[in-house]
GUSE-113307 format. One record per atom (N, C-alpha, C, O): x, y, z. Coordinates in steps of 0.001 Angstrom, whole numbers, padded with zeros to 6 digits, always signed. Layout:
<pts>
XYZ;...
</pts>
This chain:
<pts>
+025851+037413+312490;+025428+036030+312520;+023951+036016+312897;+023533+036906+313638;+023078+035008+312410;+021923+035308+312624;+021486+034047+313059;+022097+033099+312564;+020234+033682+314168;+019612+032492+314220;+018437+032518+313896;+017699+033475+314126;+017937+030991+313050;+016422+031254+312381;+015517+030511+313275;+015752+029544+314000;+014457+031155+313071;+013360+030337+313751;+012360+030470+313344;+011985+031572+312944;+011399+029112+313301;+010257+029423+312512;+009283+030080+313227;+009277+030149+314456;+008246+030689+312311;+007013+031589+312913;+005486+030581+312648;+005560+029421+312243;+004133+031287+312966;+002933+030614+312214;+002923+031210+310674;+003326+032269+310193;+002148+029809+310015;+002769+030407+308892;+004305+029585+307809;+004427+029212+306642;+004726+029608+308379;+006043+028504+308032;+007071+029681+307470;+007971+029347+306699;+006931+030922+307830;+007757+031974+307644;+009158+031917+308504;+009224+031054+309380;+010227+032749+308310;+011626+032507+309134;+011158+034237+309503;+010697+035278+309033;+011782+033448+310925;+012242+035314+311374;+013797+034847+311992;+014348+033852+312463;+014109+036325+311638;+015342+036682+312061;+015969+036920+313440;+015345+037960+313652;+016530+036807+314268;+016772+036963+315613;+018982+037365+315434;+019956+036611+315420;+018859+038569+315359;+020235+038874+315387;+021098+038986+316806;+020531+039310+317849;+022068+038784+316768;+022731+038548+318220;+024264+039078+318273;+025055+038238+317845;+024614+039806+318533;+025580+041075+318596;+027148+040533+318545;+027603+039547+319125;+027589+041132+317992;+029994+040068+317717;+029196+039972+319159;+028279+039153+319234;+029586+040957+320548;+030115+040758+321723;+029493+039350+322321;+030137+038452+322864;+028127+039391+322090;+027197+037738+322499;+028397+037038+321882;+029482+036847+322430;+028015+036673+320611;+028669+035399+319378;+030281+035376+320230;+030910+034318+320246;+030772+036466+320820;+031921+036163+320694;+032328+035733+322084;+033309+034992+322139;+031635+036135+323422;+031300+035309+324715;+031522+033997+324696;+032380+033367+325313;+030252+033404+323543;+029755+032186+323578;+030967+031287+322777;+030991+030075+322996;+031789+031774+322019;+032623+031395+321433;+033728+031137+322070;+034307+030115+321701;+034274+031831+323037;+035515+031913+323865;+035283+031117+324796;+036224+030958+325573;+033717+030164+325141;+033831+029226+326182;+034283+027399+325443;+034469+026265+325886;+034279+028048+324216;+034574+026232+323405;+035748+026807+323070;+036208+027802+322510;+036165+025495+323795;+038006+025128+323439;+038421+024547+322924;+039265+023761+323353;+037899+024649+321227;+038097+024627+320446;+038205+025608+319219;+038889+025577+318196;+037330+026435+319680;+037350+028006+319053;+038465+028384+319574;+039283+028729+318722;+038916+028472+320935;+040241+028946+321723;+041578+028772+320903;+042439+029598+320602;+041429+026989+320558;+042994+027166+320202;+043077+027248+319111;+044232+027326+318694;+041767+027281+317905;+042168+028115+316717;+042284+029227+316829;+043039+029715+315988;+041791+030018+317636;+041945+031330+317708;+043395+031616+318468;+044073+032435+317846;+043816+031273+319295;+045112+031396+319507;+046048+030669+318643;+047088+031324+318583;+046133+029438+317849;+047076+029643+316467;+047517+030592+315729;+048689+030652+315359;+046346+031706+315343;+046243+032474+314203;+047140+034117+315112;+047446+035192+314596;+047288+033711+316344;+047974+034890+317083;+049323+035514+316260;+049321+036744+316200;+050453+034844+315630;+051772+035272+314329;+050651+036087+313893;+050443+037249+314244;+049908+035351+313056;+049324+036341+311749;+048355+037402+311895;+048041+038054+310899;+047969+037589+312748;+047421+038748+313607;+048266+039757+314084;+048137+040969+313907;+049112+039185+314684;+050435+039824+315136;+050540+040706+314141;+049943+041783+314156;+051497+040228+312963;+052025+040460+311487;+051353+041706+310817;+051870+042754+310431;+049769+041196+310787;+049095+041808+309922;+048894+043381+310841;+049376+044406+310358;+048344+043409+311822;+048428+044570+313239;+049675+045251+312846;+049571+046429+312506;+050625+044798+312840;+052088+045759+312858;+052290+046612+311471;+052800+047733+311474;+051739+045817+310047;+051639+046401+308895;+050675+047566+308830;+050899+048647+308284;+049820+047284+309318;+048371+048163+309825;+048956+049830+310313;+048863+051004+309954;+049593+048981+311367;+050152+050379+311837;+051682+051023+311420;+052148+052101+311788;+052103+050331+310819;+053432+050846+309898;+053071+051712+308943;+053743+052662+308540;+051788+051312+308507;+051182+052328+307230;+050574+053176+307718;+050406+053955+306780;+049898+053770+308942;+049188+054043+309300;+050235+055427+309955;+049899+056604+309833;+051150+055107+310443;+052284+055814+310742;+052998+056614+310153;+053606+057616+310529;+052829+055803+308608;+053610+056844+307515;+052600+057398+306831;+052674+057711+305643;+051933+057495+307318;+050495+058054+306653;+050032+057671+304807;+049859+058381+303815;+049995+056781+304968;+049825+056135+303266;+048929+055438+303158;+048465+054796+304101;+048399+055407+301745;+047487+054334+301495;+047759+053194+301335;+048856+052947+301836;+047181+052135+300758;+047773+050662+300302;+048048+050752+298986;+048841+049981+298445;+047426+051691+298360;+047751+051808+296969;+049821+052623+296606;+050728+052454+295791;+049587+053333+297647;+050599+054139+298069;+051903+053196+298275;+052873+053227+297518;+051805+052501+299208;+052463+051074+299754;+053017+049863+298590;+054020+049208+298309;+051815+050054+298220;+051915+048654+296958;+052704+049010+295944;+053404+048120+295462;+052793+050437+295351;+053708+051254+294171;+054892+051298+294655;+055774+051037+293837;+055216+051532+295679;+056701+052049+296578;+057575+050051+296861;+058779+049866+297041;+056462+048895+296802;+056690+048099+296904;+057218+047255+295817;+058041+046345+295912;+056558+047742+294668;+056384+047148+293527;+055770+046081+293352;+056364+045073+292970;+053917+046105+293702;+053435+045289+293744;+051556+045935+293687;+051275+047127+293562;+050578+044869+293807;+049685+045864+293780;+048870+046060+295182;+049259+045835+296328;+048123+046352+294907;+047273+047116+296369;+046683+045473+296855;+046891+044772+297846;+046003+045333+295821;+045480+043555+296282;+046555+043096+297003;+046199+042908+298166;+047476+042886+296864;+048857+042027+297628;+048927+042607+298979;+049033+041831+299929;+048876+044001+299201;+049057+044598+300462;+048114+044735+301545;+048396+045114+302681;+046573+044286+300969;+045291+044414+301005;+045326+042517+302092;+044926+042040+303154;+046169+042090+300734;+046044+040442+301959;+046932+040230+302890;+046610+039484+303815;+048225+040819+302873;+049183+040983+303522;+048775+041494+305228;+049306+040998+306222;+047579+042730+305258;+047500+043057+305915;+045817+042562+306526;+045208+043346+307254;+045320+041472+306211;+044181+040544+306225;+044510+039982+307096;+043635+039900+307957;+045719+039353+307403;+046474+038295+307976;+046049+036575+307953;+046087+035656+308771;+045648+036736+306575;+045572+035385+306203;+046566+034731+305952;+046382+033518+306051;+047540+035036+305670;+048974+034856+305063;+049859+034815+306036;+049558+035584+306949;+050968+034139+306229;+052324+034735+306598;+053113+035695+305755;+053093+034973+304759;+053672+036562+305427;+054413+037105+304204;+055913+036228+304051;+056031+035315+304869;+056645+036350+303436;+057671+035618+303419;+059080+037085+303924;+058763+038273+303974;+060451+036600+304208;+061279+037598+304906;+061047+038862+303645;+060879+040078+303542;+061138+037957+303039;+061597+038928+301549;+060145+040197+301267;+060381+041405+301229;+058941+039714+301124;+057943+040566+301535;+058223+041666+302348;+058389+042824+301966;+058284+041050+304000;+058593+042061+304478;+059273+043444+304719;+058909+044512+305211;+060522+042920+304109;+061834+043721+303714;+060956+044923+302908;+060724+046042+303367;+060459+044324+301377;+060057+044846+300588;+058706+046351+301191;+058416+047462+300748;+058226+045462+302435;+057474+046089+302853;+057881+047502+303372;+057356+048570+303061;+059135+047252+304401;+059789+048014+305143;+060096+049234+303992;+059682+050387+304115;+060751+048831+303069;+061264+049669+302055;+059988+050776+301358;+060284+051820+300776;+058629+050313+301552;+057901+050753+301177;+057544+052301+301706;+056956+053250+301187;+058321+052036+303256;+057961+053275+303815;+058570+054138+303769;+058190+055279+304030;+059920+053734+303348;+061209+055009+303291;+061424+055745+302366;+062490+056362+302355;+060559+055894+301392;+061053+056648+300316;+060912+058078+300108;+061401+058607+299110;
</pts>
């Protein structure tokens, strides 16, 4: 994330400021808080897929074939933008046993 500021000249300079700052300053608005604690399921979700694959030592491409599906799908699955649905999951599970 970057903040601009002008120079002489009417030029922008850059002033970069580190996740750990941005993310300080973020955790004091409570409003950042309770979106960020909403999204806790799908974090959850996506963390556990992470390490399910990670466990069986596979790729996503690996995952996605054994799933019958493609790597993109497993790629968002494990984004945690999504909820997956039961049936996903299952599918997921199955991915690892073969």
């Amino acid at each position: 994330m970057a903040d601009h500021a002008m120079t002489q000249g009417g030029t922008m300079k850059r002033q970069y400021i580190s996740a750990e700052e941005s993310l300080r300053k973020w955790r004091k608005d409570p409003t950042y808080v309770a979106a960020f604690d909403a999204l806790e399921d799908e974090f959850a979700v996506a963390s556990a897929l992470i390490k399910a694959r990670g466990d069986a030592a596979m790729t996503q491409e690996q995952v996605a074939r054994a799933m019958g599906t493609t790597q993109t799908v497993v790629a968002r699955l494990e984004g945690g933008k999504t909820m997956p649905s039961t049936r996903t999951l299952e599918r997921n599970d199955e991915g690892y046993s073969f």
